[in-house]
N, C-alpha and C positions, 0 to 999 in steps of 0.2 A: 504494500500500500504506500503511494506516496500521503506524505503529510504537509499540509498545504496550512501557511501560515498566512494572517493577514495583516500589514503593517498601512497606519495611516500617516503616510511619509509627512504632510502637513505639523499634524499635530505634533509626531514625534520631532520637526522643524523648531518650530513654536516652542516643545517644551527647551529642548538643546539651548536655542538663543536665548531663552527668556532666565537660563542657570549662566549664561557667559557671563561673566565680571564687566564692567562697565568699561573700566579702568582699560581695560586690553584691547579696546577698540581705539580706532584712528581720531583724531581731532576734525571735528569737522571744517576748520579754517584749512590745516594742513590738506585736509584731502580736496575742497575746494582750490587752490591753490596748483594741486597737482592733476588733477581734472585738465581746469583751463590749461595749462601745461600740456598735456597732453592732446589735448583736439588743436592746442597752437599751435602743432609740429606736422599737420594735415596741410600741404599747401596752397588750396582754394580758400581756407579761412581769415577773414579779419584780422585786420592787426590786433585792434580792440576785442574781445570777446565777454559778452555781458553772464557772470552766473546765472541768468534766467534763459538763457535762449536754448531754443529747441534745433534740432538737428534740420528736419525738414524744413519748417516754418521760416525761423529767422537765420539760419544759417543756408538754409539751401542744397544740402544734402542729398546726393542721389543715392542709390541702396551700395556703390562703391566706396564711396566718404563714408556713409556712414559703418560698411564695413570695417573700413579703417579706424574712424573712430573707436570702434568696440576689441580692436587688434591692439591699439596702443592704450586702452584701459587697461586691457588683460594684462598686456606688458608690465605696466606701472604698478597695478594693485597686486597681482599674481594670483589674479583671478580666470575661473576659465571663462570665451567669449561666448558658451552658450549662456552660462549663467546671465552674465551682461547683457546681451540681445533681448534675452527673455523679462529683463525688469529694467531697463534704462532707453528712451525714446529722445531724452536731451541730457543737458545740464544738470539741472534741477533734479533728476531722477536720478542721474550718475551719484552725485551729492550724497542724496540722502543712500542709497542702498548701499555707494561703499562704507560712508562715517559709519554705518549698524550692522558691516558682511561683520563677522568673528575672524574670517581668514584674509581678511584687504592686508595687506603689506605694503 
């Protein structure tokens, strides 16, 4: 007989982050900082680059760039680019997801 177990990957998500220590997560100034850093080394982008702007909208991102974009987060946080793709659409999402990932470097 196989034995077929059932895990609710969410929940057991939620509990894991919600036991992380605070303390061992990134600064949010420092990973703001290194975000813009980051998408600033894409060469289509602004000099200027505002921490609210979105990939598409205000930056102008075609699904290239913004591959890129999500290649040079992975680089920086040492995070993988699925996870990235799957919860960051701009700035403002990159921010907040890596200041709270447990594993951003």
């Amino acid at each position: 007989r196989k034995l077929s177990i059932k895990i609710n990957i969410n929940k057991l998500n939620r509990k894991f982050l919600s036991d992380f220590p605070k303390a061992a997560l990134l600064p949010k100034e420092l990973v703001t900082e290194r975000v813009i850093a980051s998408i600033s080394k894409i060469k289509s982008v602004p000099e200027k680059i505002s921490p609210s702007a979105y990939f598409v909208a205000d930056l102008g991102f075609d699904s290239f760039l913004i591959k890129e974009a999500y290649e040079n987060l992975s680089s920086e946080f040492c995070i993988p680019v699925e996870s990235i793709a799957a919860n960051v659409i701009g700035i403002p999402d990159a921010i907040s997801y890596l200041s709270n990932h447990p594993k951003a470097r």
